[in-house]
Every structure is written in structure tokens, then in C-alpha cells.
C-alpha positions as CSV (number, residue, x, y, z in Angstrom):
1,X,115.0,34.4,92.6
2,X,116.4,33.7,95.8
3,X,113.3,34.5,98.1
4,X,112.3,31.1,99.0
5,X,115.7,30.6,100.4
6,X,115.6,33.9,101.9
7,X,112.8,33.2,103.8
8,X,113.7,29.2,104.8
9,X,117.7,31.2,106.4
10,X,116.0,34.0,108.1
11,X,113.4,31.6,109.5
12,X,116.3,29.3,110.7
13,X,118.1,32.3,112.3
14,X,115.1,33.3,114.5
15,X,115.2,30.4,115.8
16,X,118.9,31.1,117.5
17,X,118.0,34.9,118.6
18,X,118.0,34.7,122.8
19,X,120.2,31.8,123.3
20,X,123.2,32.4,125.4
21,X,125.0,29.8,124.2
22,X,124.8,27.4,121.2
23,X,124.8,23.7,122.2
24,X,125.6,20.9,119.9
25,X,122.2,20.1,119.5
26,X,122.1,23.6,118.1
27,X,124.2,23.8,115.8
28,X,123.0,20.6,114.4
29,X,119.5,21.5,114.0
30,X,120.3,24.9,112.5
31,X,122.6,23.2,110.2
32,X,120.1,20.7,108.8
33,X,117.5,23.8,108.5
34,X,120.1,25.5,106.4
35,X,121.0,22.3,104.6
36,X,116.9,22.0,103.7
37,X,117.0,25.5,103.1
38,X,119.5,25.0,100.2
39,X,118.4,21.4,98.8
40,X,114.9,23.7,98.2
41,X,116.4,26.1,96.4
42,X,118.4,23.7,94.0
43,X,121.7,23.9,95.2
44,X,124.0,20.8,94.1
45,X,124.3,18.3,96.5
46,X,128.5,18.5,96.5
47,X,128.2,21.9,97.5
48,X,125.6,21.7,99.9
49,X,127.6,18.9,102.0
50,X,130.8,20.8,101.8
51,X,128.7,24.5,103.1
52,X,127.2,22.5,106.0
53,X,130.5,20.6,106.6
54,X,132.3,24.1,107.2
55,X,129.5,25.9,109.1
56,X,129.4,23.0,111.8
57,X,133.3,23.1,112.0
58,X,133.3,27.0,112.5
59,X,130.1,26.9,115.0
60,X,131.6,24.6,117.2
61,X,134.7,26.2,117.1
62,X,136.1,29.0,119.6
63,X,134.5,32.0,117.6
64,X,131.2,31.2,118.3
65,X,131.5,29.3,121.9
66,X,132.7,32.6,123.7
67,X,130.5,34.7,121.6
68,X,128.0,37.5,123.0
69,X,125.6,36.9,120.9
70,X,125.7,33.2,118.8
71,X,123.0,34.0,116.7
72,X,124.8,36.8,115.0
73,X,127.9,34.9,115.0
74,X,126.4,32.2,112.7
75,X,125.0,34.8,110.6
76,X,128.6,36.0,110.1
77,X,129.6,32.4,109.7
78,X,126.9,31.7,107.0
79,X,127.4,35.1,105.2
80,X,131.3,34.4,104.6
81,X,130.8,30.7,103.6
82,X,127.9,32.1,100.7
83,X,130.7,34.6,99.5
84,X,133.1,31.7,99.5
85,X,130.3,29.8,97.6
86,X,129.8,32.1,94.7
87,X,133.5,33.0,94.0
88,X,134.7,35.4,96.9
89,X,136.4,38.6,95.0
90,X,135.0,40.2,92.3
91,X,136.5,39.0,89.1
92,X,136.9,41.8,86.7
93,X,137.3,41.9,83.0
94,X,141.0,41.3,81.6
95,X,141.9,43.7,78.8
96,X,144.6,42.9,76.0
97,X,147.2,45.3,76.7
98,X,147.7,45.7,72.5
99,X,143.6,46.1,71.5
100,X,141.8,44.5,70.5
101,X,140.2,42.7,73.6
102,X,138.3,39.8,72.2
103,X,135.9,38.6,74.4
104,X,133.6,35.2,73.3
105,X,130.3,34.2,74.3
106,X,129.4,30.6,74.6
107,X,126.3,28.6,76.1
108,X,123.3,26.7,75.4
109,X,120.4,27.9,72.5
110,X,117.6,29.9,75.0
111,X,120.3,30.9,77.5
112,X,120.1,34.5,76.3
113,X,123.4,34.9,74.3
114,X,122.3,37.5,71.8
115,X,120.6,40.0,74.1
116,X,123.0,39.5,76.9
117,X,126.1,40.7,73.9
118,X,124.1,43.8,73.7
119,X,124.0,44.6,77.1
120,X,127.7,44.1,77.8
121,X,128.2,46.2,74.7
122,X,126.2,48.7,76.4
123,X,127.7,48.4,79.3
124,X,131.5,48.9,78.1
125,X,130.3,51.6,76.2
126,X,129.5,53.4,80.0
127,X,133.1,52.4,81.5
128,X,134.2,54.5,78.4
129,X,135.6,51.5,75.2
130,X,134.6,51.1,71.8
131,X,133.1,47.7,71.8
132,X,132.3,46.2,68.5
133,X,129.5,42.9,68.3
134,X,130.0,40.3,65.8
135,X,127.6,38.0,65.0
136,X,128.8,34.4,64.6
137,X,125.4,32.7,65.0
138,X,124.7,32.0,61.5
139,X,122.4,28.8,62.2
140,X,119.4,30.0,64.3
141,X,116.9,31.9,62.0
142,X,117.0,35.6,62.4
143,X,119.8,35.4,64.9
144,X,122.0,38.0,63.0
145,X,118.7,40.7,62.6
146,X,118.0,39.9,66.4
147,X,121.7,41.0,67.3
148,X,121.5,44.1,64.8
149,X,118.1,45.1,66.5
150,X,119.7,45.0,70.1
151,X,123.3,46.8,69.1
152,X,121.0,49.6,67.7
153,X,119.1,49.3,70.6
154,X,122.5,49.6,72.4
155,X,123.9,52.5,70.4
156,X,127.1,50.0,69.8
157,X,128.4,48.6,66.4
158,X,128.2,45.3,65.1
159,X,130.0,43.3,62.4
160,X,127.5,41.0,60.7
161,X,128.6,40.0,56.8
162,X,127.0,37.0,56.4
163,X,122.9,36.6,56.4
164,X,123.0,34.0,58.6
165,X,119.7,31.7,58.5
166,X,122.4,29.0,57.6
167,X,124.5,30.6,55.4
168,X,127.4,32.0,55.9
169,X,131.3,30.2,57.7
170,X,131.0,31.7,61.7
171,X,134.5,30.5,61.8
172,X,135.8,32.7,59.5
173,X,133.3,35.7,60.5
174,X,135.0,35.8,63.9
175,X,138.6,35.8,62.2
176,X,137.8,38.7,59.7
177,X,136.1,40.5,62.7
178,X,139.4,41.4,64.4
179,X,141.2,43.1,61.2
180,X,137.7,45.1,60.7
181,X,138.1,46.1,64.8
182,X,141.5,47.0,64.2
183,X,140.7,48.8,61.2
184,X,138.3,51.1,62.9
185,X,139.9,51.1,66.3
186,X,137.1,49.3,68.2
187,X,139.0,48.5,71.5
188,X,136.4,45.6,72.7
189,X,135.0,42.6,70.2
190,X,132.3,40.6,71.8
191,X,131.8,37.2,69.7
192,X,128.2,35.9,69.7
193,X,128.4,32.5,69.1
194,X,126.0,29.4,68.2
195,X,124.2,27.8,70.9
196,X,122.3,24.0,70.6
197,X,119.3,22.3,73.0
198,X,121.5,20.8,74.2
199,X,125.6,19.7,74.3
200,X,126.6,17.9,71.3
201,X,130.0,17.4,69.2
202,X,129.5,19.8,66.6
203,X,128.1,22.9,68.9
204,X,131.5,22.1,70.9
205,X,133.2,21.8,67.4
206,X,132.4,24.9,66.2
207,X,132.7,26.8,69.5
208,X,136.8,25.5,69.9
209,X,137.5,26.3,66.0
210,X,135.9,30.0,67.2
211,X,137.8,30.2,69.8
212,X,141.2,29.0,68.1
213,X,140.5,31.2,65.0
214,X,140.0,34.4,67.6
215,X,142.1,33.7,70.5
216,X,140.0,35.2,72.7
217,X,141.1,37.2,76.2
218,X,138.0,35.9,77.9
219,X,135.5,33.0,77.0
220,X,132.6,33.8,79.1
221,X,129.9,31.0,79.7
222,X,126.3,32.3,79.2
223,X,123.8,30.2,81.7
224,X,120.1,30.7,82.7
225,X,119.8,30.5,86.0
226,X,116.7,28.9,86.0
227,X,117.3,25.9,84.3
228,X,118.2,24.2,87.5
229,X,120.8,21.1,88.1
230,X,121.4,20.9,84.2
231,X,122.9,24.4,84.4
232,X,125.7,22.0,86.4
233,X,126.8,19.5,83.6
234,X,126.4,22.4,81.2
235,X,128.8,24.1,82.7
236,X,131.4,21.3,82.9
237,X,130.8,19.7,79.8
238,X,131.4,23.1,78.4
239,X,134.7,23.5,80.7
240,X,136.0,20.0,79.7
241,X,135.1,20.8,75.7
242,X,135.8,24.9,75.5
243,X,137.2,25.9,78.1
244,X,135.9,29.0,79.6
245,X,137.4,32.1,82.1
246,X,134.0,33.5,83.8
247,X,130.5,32.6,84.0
248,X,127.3,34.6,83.4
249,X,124.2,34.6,84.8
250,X,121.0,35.4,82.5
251,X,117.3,35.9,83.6
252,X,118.5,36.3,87.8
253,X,115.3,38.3,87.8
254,X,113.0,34.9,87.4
255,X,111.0,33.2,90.3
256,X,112.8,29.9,89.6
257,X,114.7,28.1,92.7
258,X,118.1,29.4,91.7
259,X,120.1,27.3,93.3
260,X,121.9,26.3,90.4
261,X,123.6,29.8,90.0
262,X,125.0,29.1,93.6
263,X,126.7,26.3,92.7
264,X,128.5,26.8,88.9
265,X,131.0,28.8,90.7
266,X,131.9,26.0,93.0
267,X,131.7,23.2,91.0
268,X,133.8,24.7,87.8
269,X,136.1,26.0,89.8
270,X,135.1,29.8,87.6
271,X,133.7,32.7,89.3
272,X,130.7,34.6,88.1
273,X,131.7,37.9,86.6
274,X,128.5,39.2,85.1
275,X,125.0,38.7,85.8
276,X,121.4,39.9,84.3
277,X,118.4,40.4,86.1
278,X,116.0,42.0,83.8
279,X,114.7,42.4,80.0
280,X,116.0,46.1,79.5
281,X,119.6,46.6,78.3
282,X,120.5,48.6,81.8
283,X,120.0,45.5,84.0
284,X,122.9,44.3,83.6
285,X,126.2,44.7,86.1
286,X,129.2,43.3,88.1
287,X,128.8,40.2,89.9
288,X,129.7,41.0,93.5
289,X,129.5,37.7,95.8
290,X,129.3,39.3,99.0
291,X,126.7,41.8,97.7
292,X,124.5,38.5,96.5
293,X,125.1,37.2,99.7
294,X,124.0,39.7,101.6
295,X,120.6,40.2,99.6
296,X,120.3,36.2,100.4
297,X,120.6,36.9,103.7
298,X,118.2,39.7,103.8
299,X,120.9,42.7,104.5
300,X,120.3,44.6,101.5
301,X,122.9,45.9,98.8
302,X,123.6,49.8,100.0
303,X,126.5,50.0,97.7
304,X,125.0,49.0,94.8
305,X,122.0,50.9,95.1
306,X,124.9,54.0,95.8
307,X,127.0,52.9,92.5
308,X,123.0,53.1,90.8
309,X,122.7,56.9,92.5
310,X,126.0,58.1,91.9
311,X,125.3,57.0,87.9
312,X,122.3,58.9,87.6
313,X,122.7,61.8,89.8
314,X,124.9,64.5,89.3
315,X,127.2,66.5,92.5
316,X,126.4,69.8,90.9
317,X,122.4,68.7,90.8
318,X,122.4,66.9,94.4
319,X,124.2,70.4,95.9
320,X,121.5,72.6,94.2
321,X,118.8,70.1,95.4
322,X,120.3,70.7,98.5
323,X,120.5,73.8,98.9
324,X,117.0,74.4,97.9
325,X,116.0,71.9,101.0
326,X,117.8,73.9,103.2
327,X,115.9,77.3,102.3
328,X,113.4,78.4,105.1
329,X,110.8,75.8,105.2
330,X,111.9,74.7,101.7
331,X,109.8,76.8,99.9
332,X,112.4,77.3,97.4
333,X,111.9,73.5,96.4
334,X,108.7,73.6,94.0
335,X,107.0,70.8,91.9
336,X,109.7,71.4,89.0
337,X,112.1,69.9,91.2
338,X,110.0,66.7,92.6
339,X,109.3,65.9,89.4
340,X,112.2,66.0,88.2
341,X,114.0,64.1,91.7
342,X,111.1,61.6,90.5
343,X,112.1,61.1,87.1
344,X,115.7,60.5,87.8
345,X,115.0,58.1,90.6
346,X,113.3,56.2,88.0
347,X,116.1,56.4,85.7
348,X,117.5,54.2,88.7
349,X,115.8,51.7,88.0
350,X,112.3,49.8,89.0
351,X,111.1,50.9,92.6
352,X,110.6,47.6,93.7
353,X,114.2,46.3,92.8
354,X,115.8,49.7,94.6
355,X,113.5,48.9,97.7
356,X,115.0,45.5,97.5
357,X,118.5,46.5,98.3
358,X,117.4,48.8,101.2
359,X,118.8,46.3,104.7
360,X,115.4,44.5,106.0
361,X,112.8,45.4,103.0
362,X,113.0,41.2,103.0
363,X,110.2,41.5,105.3
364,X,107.9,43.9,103.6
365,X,108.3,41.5,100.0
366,X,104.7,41.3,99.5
367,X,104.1,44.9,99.6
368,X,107.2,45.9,97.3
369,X,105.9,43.1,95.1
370,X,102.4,44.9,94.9
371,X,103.8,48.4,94.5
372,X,102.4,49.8,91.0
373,X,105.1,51.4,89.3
374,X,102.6,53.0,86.5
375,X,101.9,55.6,90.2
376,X,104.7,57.3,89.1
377,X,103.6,57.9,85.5
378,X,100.5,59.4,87.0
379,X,102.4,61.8,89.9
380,X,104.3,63.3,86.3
381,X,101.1,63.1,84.4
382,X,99.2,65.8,87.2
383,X,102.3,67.8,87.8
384,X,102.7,68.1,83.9
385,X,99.4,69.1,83.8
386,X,99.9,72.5,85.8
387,X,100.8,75.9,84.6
388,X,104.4,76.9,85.0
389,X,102.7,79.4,88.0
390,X,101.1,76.3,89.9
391,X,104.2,74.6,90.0
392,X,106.1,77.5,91.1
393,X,103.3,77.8,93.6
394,X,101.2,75.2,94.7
395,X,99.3,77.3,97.2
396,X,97.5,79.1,94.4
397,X,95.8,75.2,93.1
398,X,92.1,76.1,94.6
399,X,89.0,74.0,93.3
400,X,89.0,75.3,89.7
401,X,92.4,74.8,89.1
402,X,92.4,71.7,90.7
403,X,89.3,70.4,88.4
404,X,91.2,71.3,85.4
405,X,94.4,69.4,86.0
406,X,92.4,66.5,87.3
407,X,90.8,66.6,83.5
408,X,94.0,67.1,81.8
409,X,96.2,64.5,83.1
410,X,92.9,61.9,83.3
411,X,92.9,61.6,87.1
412,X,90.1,61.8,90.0
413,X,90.2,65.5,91.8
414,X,90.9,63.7,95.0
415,X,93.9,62.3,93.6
416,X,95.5,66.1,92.5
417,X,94.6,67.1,96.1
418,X,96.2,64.2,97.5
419,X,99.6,64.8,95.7
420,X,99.7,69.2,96.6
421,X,98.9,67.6,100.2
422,X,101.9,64.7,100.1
423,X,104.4,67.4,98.5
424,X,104.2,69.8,100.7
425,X,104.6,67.0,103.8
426,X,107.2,65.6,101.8
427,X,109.0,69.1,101.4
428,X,108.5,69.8,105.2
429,X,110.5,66.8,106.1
430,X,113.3,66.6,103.6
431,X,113.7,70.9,104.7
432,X,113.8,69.5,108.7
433,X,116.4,66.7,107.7
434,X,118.6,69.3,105.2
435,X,118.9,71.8,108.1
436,X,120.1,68.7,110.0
437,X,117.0,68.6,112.2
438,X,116.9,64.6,111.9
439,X,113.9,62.3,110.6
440,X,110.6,63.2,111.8
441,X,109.1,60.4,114.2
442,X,112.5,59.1,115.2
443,X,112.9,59.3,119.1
444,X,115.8,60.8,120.6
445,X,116.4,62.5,117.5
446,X,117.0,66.4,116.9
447,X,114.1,67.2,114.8
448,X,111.9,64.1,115.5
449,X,108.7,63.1,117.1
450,X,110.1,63.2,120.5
451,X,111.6,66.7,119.9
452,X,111.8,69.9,122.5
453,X,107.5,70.3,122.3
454,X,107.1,66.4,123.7
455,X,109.7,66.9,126.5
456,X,108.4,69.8,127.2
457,X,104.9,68.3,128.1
458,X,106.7,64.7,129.7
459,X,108.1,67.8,132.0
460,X,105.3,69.3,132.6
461,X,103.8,66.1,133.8
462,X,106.3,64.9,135.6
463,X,105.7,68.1,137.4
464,X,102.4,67.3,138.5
465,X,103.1,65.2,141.2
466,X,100.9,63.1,143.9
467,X,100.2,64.9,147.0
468,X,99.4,63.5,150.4
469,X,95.8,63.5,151.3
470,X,96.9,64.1,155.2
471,X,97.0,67.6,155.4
472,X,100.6,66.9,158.5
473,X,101.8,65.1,155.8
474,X,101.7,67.5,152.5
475,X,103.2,70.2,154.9
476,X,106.0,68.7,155.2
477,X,106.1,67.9,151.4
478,X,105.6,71.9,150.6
479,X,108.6,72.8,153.1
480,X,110.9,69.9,151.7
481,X,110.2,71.4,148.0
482,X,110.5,75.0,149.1
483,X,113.8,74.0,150.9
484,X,115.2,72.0,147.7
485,X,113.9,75.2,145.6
486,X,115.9,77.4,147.7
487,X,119.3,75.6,147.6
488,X,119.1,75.0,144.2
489,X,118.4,79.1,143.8
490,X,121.7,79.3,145.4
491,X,123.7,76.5,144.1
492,X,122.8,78.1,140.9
493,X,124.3,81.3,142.0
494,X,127.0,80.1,143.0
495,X,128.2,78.5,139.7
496,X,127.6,81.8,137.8
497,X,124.1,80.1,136.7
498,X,120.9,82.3,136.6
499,X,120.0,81.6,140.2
500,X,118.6,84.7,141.0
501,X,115.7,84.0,138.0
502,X,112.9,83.2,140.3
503,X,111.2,81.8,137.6
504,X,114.3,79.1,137.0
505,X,114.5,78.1,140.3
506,X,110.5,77.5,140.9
507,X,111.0,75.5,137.3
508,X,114.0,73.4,138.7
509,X,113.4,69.9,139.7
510,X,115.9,66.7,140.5
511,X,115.3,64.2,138.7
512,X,113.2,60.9,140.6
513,X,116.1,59.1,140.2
514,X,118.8,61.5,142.0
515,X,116.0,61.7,145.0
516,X,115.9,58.3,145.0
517,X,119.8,58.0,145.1
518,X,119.8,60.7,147.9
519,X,117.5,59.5,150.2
């Protein structure tokens, strides 16, 4: 949602890499890129004066005037006033300390009210409560069987008495709902309530007699971010009517501007406590402002997409995993194993929205946009399709064998080769970085592309130095080397080193720049 924005900040900061110093001039043309950069992406006009007005009193303050590097210093600057923007801390959840919690939902018709109550049901249920749904939207048709369909769905309970499809008093629903939670010790009721087009006396009506009749610990404002400015007055007119504690976010994963969502929290004066960026019931978590604001900004979210791992992967699995890796070669790692690393990365979550969080995928969007995530369907579909012996083995999958488990998971022959070839490169690697050998290809890394075999051969050409053409000349270059060879033979006696290895004296050379240094 917030690419476009993305993009316009990043471009803006590029602009500022090399400068020594920031001038006035500056900070006032980076300040009305950014304040473009936000008017794009929908942000209200209140809250874009009062972002700029604070980045051009912090630029041209001390902090950034005696900085090394401005350009990272407004980054800084601009990351901290976003974080400000959206709420600052975290706003958590507020339990009753005598159960139950009763926590109402309120918003507009479309906003996503129903499905969103099953995924914080679902997501309760994780941090270990009893949550119970109740469905108070008796007006819109089929709103009560939608609820039921997505608390099964959730594996939560719900209270629904009345039909709904108009009949039915939500008011009194909602009442009877906490004596039936106390009744069966549910320790969380979430209210779903009514929602209209639009705002109008008896939606606001209906949603204050709710809330009176329930007393609710939270009152939680359900908005679609995409619905741009509206999502603004909404959110008042709802404030001034209702009253709520915490705001929502529903479809975040949409390619509208977005803008909108930055400025609710702002503008209200609530922070956002939830937000939902997908269709499945799993995508759906904590708000974290400085996490959003450093995905804006194009830094990634490494500690979300650790909360993510550390949810679906087990310590006891990650150590076996582990010590298979570590085996000689990693030969103890077989296809069993990838496949299942595979499947539980995509319990995770879509590849593209895990790439997302990694620090700089902002440049590579396209590509992680294009990925096909049905590639992973057919990596398990070949590796299914081997006998218990090939997996254990892959260096037994000749021609034959490789024809057959083309045909039986529906796949080219090329593509089975391609996947033995991939694993075993991928199980060489992940072996070198277990033993602690380092990422292949990284220079100046134990382990990596410019390992012991390269300086070996940089050495060994280094060695072949240029020798004079005038024969008076490269004598005295062959009795300068021998000389050097023979004091280093001795200084390397001398300091209990191998000096009287022939061999390691002949080898020994000073570096070009201690020659230089010596004269």
C-alpha cells in the first residue's frame, strides 16, 4: 500500500547522499519533495503541514548541521517523525482484571467488521484466552451465517440467538452475551456490531446503546484503509458520537494510496492497535509504528519476520536442522528435510510479503511482485513424488528414475534435474555457513568467494613480478631479492619461526607497500 510513497522518500533521499553539508536551500527542497511525497499518498493536509513543519525545525537545527553524514541524519529525522505520526509505542490490549474482557467493534458497512472479529478471535486464541464472538449485526443479510462461517473457520465460539436478516434486538444480544461468557468461562467477548454506508443517527444510536448495555474495555474502530480522506471524518464523527479506544486497519494489503491510515492516528488523537493485510485469518497482528515506518522507508521489518519464525519453527527442530547442516558436507541433510524446511517457511506466510520485510528488498519490488508462489507447490509435488530411497539419496535419481517422477508429479524432466542440482548447491552452502565457514561469494569472508584458494593465486601473481630488460640492471634486482631472502631466513630464526625451511624463506615476500615505506 505504501510503495508509491516508498519510492517518491527514497527518491528524495538520494538526492542528499554526498553532500557535506545541508544548506537551507536543502532542506527546503527535500522538505517540499517529502511534503509531495505525502499529499500523493493521501495523507491529510493537517498532518502533512505539521510533519514538514518539524522536519525543517530539526534539519536546521544542531543535529544535523555538525553531522557526518546529513543525508542519514534526515533519514533518522524522517523515520522518528513517521513513528510519531502513526502513534509512537505500541498500544496493547487492556484486559478486565475480573473476566470477562469485552471488546466492541464499530465502523462503517464494507469496512471488514465480521471477518476482521474472526481473526482477532483467532488471534487471542494463539496468546492463549478463550474468546467468544457475538453477533450483533442483525440488519445486513446473512451477517450472522457470515460470522458463524468465519468463527468455525477460526476454531473460536460464537454467540449468535437471533437470525438476524432484521430480526432480532442487537442491544439486548450484546447484554445476554456477557452472562452466557460468564457462564462458560469465555475470558474475551468480541461484539460485532452494525455498520451503515455511511454515518447516520441511528447507526450511532444503536452503536452507543451497545456500548452502554456492554460496557466495553475497548471500543475498537474498524477502517479500510483504502477508502482515502473519508476514512478522516469517519473516524471523528465516530470519536465525537461513540467514542472509541484504538483504531484498526482493514485491507493494508491493497494497492490504494494509503495515506489515510497515516493520518487517523494523528487526527483522533487514537493509536492504531491492530492492522490486517490479507484475506486469510493469519494476516492479522500488532500494530507496531516504528516497524510500519521502517517498511515506508524501505528498512525492512527483521523483527517481525523473527516473531513470524519463532511462531512456526520449533528450538528442538531448528537444533536438529542444525546439526544435520553441520555433518560432513551435509550429507545427513536429505530431501525429507528441505521439504519439510519448505513447507514450514510457507506456513510463514506468502514469500513475497516475507521478502518484503528483508532491509532493501524495496528495490527489487518488481521481481518479488512476479515471484510465483504455486513454484513451491511444484518443488513438494517432485520431491513427493520420489521413493523414500531417492530422498534419502538423491545420487541414486539417474534417467529412469528421473522420467518417472517427472510423470508423477506432472512436471518437465528438466525441471526434476534442475531441483537434485539446486539441492545439493543449496545443501553445500547452508553445510559451509553451519560449520561457520561464512556465505559463499562474500569477500573477506571465511568460507567465501575470496577464500584461502583466491589468495592463494592473487599471491602467486603478485609473485610474478616485472624484470628489467637490461641485463646490469636485473642483476642487481636478483642480489637485492636474494639479500632480502636471506635476512628474512634469519629474522625468522631468530623469532623461533621456521627460518631454516628453505622452502618458507624462498616463499616470503614484503608486501609493495612496506618496500615502498622502506625505501
Amino acid at each position: 500500500m505504501f510503495d508509491t510513497l516508498s519510492d517518491r522518500l527514497a527518491a528524495t533521499f538520494k538526492n542528499l547522499r554526498g553532500k557535506g553539508r545541508l544548506s537551507e536551500a536543502d532542506i527546503d527542497a527535500t522538505a517540499r519533495e517529502i511534503r509531495i511525497a505525502l499529499l500523493e499518498a493521501d495523507v491529510a493536509l493537517p498532518v502533512v503541514r505539521a510533519f514538514i513543519k518539524q522536519i525543517k525545525e530539526r534539519a536546521t537545527g544542531v543535529e544535523v548541521s555538525q553531522a557526518l553524514n546529513p543525508a542519514q541524519q534526515v533519514i533518522k529525522i524522517v523515520n522518528e517523525e513517521l513513528v510519531g505520526i502513526l502513534g509512537g509505542e505500541t498500544r496493547r490490549l487492556r484486559f478486565a482484571k475480573t473476566g470477562p474482557t469485552v471488546i466492541m467493534l464499530a465502523g462503517l458497512q464494507g469496512a471488514g467488521k465480521t471477518t476482521l472479529a474472526g481473526k482477532l478471535g483467532r488471534w487471542l486464541k494463539s496468546q492463549g484466552h478463550s474468546p467468544l464472538l457475538v453477533a450483533c449485526d442483525l440488519q445486513r443479510p446473512n451477517a450472522v451465517n457470515q460470522l458463524s462461517v468465519v468463527a468455525e473457520r477460526a476454531g473460536v465460539d460464537i454467540y449468535a440467538p437471533e437470525p438476524g436478516n432484521g430480526v432480532g434486538d442487537p442491544v439486548k444480544v450484546a447484554k445476554d452475551s456477557i452472562e452466557h461468557a460468564k457462564a462458560k468461562v469465555y475470558d474475551v467477548v468480541v461484539v460485532d456490531t452494525a455498520g451503515r454506508l455511511g454515518i447516520d443517527q441511528e447507526l450511532m444510536q444503536q452503536a452507543a446503546d451497545i456500548r452502554d448495555a456492554v460496557s466495553p474495555d475497548e471500543v475498537l474502530f474498524v477502517v479500510d484503509a483504502m477508502i482515502g480522506q473519508d476514512a478522516v471524518n469517519t473516524a471523528e464523527a465516530f470519536r465525537d458520537g461513540v467514542g472509541f479506544d484504538g483504531v484498526v486497519l482493514s485491507k493494508l494489503d491493497g494497492d490504494a494510496r494509503g495515506g489515510a491510515a497515516l493520518s487517523i492516528a494523528h487526527v483522533t488523537g487514537k493509536q492504531i492497535m491492530f492492522a490486517s493485510n490479507g484475506e486469510k485469518l493469519d494476516d492479522f497482528d500488532a500494530f507496531h509504528p516504528d516497524r510500519m515506518a521502517s517498511r515506508i522507508l524501505g528498512m525492512g521489518d527483521m523483527l517481525t519476520l523473527i516473531e513470524k519464525a519463532e511462531q512456526t519453527f520449533s528450538q528442538q527442530e531448528a537444533e536438529k536442522m542444525a546439526s544435520k547442516l553441520a555433518s560432513k558436507k551435509g550429507q545427513d541433510f536429505t530431501l525429507d528435510d528441505f521439504l519439510a524446511q519448505m513447507e514450514q517457511v510457507r506456513k510463514m506466510g506468502s514469500m513475497s510479503k516475507l521478502l518484503g520485510m528483508l532491509p532493501g528488498m524495496g528495490q527489487m519490488k518488481d521481481q518479488i511482485a512476479n515471484l510465483d508462489e504455486r513454484d513451491v507447490d511444484r518443488t513438494a509435488a517432485i520431491i513427493k513424488s520420489m521413493t523414500p530411497t531417492e530422498r534419502q539419496e538423491p545420487t541414486l535419481i539417474n534417467g529412469s528414475r528421473r522420467a518417472r517422477i517427472a510423470k508423477g508429479s506432472g512436471v518437465e524432466v528438466s525441471a526434476v534435474k534442475n531441483l537434485v542440482e539446486r539441492f545439493f548447491e543449496a545443501r553445500k552452502m547452508m553445510s559451509r555457513m553451519a560449520q561457520g565457514g561464512g556465505m559463499p561469494g562474500m569477500p573477506g569472508m571465511p568460507g567465501s568467494g575470496g577464500g584461502p584458494g583466491k589468495q592463494k593465486k592473487q599471491q602467486k601473481k603478485a609473485k610474478g613480478k616485472q624484470r628489467s630488460g637490461n641485463p646490469m640492471k636485473r642483476k642487481q634486482q636478483e642480489q637485492d631479492e636474494a639479500a632480502r631472502r636471506a635476512a628474512a631466513a634469519e629474522a625468522g630464526g631468530a623469532l623461533g619461526l621456521p627460518g631454516g625451511d628453505q622452502q618458507s624463506a624462498k616463499d616470503f615476500e614484503l608486501p609493495d607497500e612496506f618496500k615502498k615505506f622502506m625505501g
